[in-house]
Rosetta silent file (secondary structure, phi, psi, omega in degrees, C-alpha in Angstrom):
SEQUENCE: XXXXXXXXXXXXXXXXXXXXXXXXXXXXXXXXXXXXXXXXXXXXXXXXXXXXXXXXXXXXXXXXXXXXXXXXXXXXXXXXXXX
SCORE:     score description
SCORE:     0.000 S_00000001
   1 L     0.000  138.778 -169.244    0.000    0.000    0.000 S_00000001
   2 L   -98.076  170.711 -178.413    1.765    3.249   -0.839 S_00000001
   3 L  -128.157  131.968  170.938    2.202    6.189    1.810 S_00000001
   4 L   -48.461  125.217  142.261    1.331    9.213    1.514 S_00000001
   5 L   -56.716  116.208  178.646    3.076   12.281    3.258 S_00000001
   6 L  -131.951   90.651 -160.366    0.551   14.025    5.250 S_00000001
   7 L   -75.073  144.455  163.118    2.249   16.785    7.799 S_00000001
   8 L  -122.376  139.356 -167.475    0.035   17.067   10.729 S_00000001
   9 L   -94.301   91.116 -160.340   -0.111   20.061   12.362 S_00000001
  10 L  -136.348  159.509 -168.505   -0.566   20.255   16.450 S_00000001
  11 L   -79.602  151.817 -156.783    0.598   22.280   18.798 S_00000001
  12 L   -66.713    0.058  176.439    4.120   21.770   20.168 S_00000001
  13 L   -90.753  -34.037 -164.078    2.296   20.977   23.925 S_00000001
  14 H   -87.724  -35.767  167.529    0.211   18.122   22.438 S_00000001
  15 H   -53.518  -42.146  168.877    3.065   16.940   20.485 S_00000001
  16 H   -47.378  -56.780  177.636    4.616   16.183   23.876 S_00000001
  17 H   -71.590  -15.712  128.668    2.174   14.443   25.160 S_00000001
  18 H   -14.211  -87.208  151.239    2.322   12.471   22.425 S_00000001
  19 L   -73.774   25.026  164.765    5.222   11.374   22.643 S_00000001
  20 L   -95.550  -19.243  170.245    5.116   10.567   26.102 S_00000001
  21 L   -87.712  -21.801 -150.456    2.310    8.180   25.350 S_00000001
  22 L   -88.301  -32.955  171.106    3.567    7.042   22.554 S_00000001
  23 L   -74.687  -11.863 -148.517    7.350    5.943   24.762 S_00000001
  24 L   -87.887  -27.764 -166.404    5.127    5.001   27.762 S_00000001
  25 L   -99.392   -0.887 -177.854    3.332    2.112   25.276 S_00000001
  26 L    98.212  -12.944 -164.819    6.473    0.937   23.089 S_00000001
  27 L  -122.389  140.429  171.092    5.173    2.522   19.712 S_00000001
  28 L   -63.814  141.990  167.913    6.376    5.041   17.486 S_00000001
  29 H   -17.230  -57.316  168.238    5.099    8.365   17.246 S_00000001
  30 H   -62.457  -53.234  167.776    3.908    8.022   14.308 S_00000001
  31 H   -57.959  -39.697 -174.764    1.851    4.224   15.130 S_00000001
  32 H   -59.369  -49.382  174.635    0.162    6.400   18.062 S_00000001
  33 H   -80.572    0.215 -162.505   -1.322    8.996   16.297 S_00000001
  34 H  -120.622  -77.106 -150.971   -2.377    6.467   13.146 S_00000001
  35 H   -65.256  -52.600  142.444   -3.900    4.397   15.605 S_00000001
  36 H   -25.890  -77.909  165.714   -5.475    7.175   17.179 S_00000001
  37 H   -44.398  -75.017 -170.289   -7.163    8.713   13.819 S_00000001
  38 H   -45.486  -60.591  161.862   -8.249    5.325   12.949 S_00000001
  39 H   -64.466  -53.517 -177.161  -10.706    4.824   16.431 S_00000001
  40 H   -50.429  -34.373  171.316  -11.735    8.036   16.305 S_00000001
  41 H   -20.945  -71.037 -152.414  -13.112    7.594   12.773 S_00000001
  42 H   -73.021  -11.437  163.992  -14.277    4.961   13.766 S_00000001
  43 H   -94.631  -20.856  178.455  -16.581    6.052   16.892 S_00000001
  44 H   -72.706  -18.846  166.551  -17.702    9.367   14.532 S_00000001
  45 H   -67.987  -18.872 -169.584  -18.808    6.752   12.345 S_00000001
  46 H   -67.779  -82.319  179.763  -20.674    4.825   14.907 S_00000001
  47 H   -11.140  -67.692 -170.377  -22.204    8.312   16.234 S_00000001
  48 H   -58.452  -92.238 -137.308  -23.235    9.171   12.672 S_00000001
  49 H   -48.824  -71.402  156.019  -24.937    5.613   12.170 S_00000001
  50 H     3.530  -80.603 -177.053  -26.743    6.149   15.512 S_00000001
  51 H   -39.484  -50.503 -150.388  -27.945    9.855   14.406 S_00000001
  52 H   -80.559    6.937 -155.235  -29.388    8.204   10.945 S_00000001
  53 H  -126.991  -11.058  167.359  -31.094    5.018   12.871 S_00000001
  54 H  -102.442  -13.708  163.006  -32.765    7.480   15.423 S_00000001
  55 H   -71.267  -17.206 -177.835  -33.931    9.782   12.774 S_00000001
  56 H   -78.708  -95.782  173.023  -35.429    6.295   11.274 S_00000001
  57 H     5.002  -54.970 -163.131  -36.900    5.818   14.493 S_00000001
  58 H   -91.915   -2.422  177.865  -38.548    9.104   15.064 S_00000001
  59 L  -100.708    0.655  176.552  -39.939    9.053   11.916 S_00000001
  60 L   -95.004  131.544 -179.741  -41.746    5.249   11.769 S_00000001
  61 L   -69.799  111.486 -127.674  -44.701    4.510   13.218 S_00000001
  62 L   -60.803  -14.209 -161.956  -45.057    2.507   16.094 S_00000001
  63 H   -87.328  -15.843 -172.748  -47.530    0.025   14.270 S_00000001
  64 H   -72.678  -49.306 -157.408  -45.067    0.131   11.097 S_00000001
  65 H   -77.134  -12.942 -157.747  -42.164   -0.882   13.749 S_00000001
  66 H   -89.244  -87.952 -121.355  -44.575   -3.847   15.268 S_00000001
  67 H   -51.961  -25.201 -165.977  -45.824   -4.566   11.786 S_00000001
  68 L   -92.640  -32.743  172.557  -41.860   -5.739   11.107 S_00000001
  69 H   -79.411  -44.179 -172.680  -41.266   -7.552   14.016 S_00000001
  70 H   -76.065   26.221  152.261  -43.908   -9.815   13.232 S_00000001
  71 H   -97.121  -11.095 -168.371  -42.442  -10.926   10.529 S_00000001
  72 L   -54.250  131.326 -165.031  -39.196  -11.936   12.660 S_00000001
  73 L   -68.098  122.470 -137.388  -38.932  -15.244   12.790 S_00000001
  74 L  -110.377   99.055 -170.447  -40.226  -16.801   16.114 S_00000001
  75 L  -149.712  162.878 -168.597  -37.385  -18.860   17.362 S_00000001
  76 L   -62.206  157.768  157.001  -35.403  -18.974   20.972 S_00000001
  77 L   -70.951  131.463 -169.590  -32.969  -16.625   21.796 S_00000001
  78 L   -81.870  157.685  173.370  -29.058  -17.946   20.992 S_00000001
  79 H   -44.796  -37.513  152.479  -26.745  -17.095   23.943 S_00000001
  80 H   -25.282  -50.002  173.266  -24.935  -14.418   21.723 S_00000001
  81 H   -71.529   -9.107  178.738  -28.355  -12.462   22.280 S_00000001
  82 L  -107.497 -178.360 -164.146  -28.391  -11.563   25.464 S_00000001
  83 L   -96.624    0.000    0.000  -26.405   -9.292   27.256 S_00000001
């Protein structure tokens, strides 16, 4: 996969703390903040899915939301389903 240069630009306090996390765990500078970007994405994506599945929500009607589970198939729960 090829790599890109992409300077990122943070102030010289945060950069510290950076790399104080980044010696305190074993990983380069560089793996810290790539690992970093990469979960955050990944909870604003969650958030954003969230946002769209409660806008679905406020706009379906509870007998619409019924009307769907009863097609769900009527079988036990597997252990996997509960919490």
């Amino acid at each position: 996969m090829p790599k890109n240069s992409f300077p990122l630009r943070i102030q010289e306090r945060e950069r510290d703390r950076g790399r104080r996390v980044a010696e305190e765990l074993g990983v380069s500078e560089n793996r810290l903040y790539a690992e970093l970007i990469h979960d955050g994405l990944l909870i604003r994506e969650q958030m954003l899915y969230m946002t769209k599945l409660r806008s679905l929500a406020a706009t379906t009607a509870r007998a619409d939301a019924f009307a769907v589970l009863d097609r769900a198939a009527d079988e036990p729960l597997l252990p996997t389903d509960r919490y």
